[in-house]
Structures are given as C-alpha cells and as structure tokens.
N, C-alpha and C positions, 0 to 999 in steps of 0.2 A: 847406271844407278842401280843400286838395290832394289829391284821389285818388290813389292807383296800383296796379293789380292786376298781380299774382305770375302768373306763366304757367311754369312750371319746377318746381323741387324746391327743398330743405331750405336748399341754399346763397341763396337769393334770399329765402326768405321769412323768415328767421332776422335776417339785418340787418335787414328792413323793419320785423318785428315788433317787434325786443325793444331798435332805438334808433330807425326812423322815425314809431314812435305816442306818442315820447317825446316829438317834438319836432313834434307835431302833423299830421302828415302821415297818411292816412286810409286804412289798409288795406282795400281793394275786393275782399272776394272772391265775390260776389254771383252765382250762377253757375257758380263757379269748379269742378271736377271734384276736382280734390286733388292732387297731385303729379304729374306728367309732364317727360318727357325729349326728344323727337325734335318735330322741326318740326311733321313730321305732324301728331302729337298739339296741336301751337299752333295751328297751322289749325284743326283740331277742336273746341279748345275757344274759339275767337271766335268757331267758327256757334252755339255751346251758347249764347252770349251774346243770342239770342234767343229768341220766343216758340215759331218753326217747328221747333226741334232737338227730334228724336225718338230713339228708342233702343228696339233689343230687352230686353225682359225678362230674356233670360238672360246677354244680355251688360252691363246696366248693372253688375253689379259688378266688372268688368274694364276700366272706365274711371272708374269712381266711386265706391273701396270706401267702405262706412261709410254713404254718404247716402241718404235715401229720395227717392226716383224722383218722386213725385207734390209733396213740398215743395220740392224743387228745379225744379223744372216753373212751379211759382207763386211762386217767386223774380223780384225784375226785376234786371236787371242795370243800375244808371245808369254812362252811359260816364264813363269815368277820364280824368285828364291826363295819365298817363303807364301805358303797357303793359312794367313788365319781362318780359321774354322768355329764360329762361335755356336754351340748345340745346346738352345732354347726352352724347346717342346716336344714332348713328346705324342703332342698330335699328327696322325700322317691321314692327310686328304689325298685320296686318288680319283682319278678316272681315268679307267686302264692303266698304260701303263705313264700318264705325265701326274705326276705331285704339284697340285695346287698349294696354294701360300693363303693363309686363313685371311690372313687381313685384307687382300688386293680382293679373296672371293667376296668377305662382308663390303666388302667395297659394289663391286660388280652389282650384288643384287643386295644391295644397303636397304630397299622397301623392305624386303624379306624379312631380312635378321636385324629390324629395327627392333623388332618386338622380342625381348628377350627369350619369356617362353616359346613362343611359335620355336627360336634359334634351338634354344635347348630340346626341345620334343622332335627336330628336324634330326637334331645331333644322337638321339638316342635313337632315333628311324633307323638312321643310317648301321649306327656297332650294330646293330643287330644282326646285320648281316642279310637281313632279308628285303629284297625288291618290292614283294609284295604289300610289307609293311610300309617301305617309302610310299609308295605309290598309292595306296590307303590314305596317308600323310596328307602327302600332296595335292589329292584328289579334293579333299576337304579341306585342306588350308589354304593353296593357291592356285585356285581354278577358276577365278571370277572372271579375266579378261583376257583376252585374245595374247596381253603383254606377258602375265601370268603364266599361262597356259605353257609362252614359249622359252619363260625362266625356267619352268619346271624339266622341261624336257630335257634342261642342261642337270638341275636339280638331282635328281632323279638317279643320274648315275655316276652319284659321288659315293665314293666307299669310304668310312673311316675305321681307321684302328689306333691302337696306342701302342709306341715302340716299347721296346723289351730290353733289356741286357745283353740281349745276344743277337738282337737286330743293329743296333748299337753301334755292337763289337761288329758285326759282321759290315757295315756300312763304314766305318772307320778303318777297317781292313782295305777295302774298296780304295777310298780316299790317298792311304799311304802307296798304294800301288800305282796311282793313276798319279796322283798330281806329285809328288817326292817330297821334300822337306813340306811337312803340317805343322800348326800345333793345333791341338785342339780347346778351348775354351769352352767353361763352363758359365751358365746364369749366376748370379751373386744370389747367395741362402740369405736375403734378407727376412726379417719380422716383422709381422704386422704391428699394427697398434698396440697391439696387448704385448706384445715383446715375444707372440708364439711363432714360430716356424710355420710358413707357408709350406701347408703339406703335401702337397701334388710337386711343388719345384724341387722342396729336399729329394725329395725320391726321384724326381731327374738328374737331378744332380748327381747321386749317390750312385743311382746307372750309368751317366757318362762318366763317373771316375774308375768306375771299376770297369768299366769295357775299353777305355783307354789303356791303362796300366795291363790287361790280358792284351792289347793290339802291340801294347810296348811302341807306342806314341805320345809324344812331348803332350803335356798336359798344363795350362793355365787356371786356376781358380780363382779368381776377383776375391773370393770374400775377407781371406782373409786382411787382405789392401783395406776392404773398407771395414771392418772390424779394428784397424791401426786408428781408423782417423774419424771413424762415429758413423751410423747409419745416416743420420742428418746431414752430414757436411758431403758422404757421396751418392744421394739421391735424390734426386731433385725435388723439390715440394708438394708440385703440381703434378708428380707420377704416383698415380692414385694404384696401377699395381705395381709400383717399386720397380718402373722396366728404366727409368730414363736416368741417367747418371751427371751428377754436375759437369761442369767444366773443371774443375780445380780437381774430380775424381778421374777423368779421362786425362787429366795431364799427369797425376801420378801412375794411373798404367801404364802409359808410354813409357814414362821413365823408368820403369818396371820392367817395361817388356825388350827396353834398349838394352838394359843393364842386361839382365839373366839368359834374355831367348836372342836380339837380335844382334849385338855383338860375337856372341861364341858363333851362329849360326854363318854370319860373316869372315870369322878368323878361319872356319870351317874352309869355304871357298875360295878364299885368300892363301889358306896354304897348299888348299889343290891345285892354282891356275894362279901364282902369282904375278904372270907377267902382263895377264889382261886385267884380276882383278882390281889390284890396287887402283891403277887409273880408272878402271869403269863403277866401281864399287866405293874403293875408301876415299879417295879424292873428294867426291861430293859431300858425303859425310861430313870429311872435316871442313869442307868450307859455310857445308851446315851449320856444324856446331860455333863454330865460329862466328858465324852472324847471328846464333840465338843466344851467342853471351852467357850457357850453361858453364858453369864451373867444376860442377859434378860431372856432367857428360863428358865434357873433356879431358878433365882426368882418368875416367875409365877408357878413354879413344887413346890418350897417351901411351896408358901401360899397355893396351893392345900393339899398337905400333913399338913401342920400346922392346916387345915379344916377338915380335915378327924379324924386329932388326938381328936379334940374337941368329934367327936361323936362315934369313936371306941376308947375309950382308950382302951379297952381289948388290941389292935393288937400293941403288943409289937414291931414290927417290921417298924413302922413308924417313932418313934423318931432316932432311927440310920442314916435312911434315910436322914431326914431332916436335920441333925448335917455334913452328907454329901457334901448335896447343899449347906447346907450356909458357910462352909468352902472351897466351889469352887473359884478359883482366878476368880477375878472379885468385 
C-alpha cells in the first residue's frame, strides 16, 4: 500500500484519516509522537523515526502525551512514500536539546497556565533569554507548595524562541534529506471577525512559503481551497482560532491532495519499480476507489493507468485495471 505519515496536527490527519484509508492509502504513524506545530518539532520527530531517539523521563509527556515510553521505543517505524508535514507555529519550546509541544506542556501543568496572564508573563520570562529573570518569575508565582515548587524545576528550564525564515529553510532542508519524498503544508490565512488577516499566522505563513520554494520543496497552501468554498463552510463554528476544519473541508483536500500531490507522486514510483509497484501500490488504490464510488477519482486513476499502459505494455496487468475504472458507475 502507499504509505504516508502525518507530521503536524488535526488539519492533515483528519483528511488522511477519514477519506485516505478509504481509498486505500495506508496511514504510517509508527513512531509518530501525536500532534505538533513548529518545524523544530518535524526535525524532532524524523530523529524519533529511529532506534537511537532517547528522551527524558519527565519530559516524555510534553512531546508524547498519552503513549508509553518503553512501547514506542519497540515500535519500528517502516519509511513512507510520502511524509505530509503540516508547519503551524512558529513557536519553538525547548529544554536542551528535546522540543516540547505547547499544548501537551499547557496540558502537563494546566494549574499553571490556567491563568492567562501568569501564561503570558511566564512566556515573556522565558524570550528573554535570561534564567534569572525565570527564576525571579517563578519564585514569586509558583512557589506556594511542595507540588509547585517541583513544576517549577521543570519550569524553569524551558527556553523560547520564535523561528525565522532561515530556521525554517534550514529545518526543511533537514527533513528533505532525512525522510525523502515531503510536501510541506501550510496553516490556512484565515480572517477574523472583522474580515482582517490574523497577523502573527500571515507572517508564518509568508515564512514557510518562502523557505520552501528556497529548499525547492513541494509546497501545499489550504487557503486558497477555502477561499473557493467560503471561510464558513471550511472552518468549523465552534473553532474559536480558526484551527479546526469541517468534514466537507478535509474531504476536499484529499481530493486535492489525491489529484495534484498523490497520484504524480505514485506514477513517480510506479515508473521506477513497476514490477512491485503496481501490485503493492496501485492495486489497492483501485479497489479503493472503487468501493468509494468517486467518479472523479477514478477518472484521474484511469488516465494515470491508460499512461502507464502506453510505456509498460509488457505489464499485463494494467488493462484489467483500467476496464475496471472505467466500468465504475458514474
């Protein structure tokens, strides 16, 4: 089957899931940590892809809530044919050298950063850059209890910075060299209320397009997709920062992402290694598409097999296929 492992959030895994294992495409997440945002954390989790990735104890649940430590250790990870890479945030939390995931930390110590300000004044501790100023912080905000005392110690030695254009590029380099076929994916430029441009995400945004195109790595942007079909109809109601995308907006990605990125990406493989791929590869596909009754997808599965036919006619086993699809109702 077509591998492809999710390296991002909700947005990327949501189409893979719930229309690319429809259509037999094999979600990889072997390895996987669980949801992350910032490049950083993508680097991070292609070293996790091996035997040698280690981790503290007290910080495994700030990069991997939910999983046990020792089953994911004995996990293998088999490489994918395609690595989606979805790049978020441009926030990067460290300590030393393992990259934390914001949400699993606000998780971790949820008393803490209940309180917005405390959050915010902890977060402006930290860019600062200076220890002393944490630990200033801390001293005075969570030093009441014995429990307190030994969040902080974790606290304490988180570093924050904000990526750059050329951290970006230079972690996107990283990625195309370690894992092989990427694409990289961007957040959706949605507007707020007032119809203005969320200004912190354009300018992520505007960084991963331009650090892509210098890495000369495949690039996905969502927005325009949902600029086709209305902000309303691809973000769900109840996502108060515009992060969570309908059903009906994740089924048009897929079919987006089948059409432009994962078909060529597949004829790709297919014309290197025809004699294993077709059966490990296009086989399930079409029996995919076939029981999800697409008429569009299988038309584009068509002319791909009708193109292959032209240059392996040896491979007997493609005109059956094809007499398949085009006999699909529809």
């Amino acid at each position: 089957m077509f591998r492809i492992t999710p390296i991002g959030s909700c947005r990327i895994y949501g189409p893979l899931r719930d229309y690319g294992e429809g259509l037999r495409f094999q979600l990889n997440a072997k390895r996987v940590f669980g949801l992350m945002h910032s490049s950083a954390e993508a680097v991070q989790q292609m070293h996790a892809f091996t035997s040698e990735f280690t981790c503290e104890e007290d910080l495994w649940p700030l990069i991997a809530k939910g999983k046990d430590y020792e089953k994911f250790q004995a996990e293998v990870h088999e490489k994918s044919d395609l690595y989606i890479v979805e790049l978020s945030s441009a926030k990067v939390l460290k300590i030393g050298d393992t990259v934390l995931q914001l949400n699993y930390l606000n998780s971790q110590f949820s008393d803490f950063f209940s309180d917005n300000r405390r959050a915010v004044a902890f977060t402006q501790a930290c860019m600062r850059n200076s220890p002393a100023a944490v630990n200033a912080f801390l001293k005075d905000a969570w030093d009441s209890t014995p429990e307190q005392r030994k969040e902080s110690d974790i606290l304490r030695r988180i570093e924050i910075s904000m990526a750059t254009e050329d951290s970006i590029y230079e972690d996107i380099c990283k990625l195309q060299e370690g894992l092989g076929e990427i694409m990289i994916v961007t957040h959706v430029n949605a507007k707020n209320e007032n119809s203005a441009p969320l200004v912190s995400r354009e300018k992520y945004i505007n960084q991963v397009i331009a650090a892509a195109k210098r890495a000369g790595a495949p690039l996905y942007n969502p927005t325009g997709l949902m600029e086709k079909i209305g902000q309303d109809k691809a973000i769900e109601d109840y996502s108060t920062a515009f992060a969570h995308f309908t059903d009906r907006f994740n089924g048009l990605l897929f079919a987006d992402w089948y059409e432009h990125k994962l078909l060529p990406i597949m004829e790709r493989a297919i014309r290197q290694a025809p004699d294993e791929n077709i059966q490990s590869m296009l086989l399930p596909v079409v029996d995919g598409v076939l029981d999800s009754g697409t008429p569009p997808q299988a038309a584009q599965l068509g002319a791909l097999l009708e193109s292959l036919q032209k240059d392996f006619p040896e491979q007997g086993n493609l005109e059956p296929l094809r007499q398949k699809l085009a006999g699909a109702p529809g």
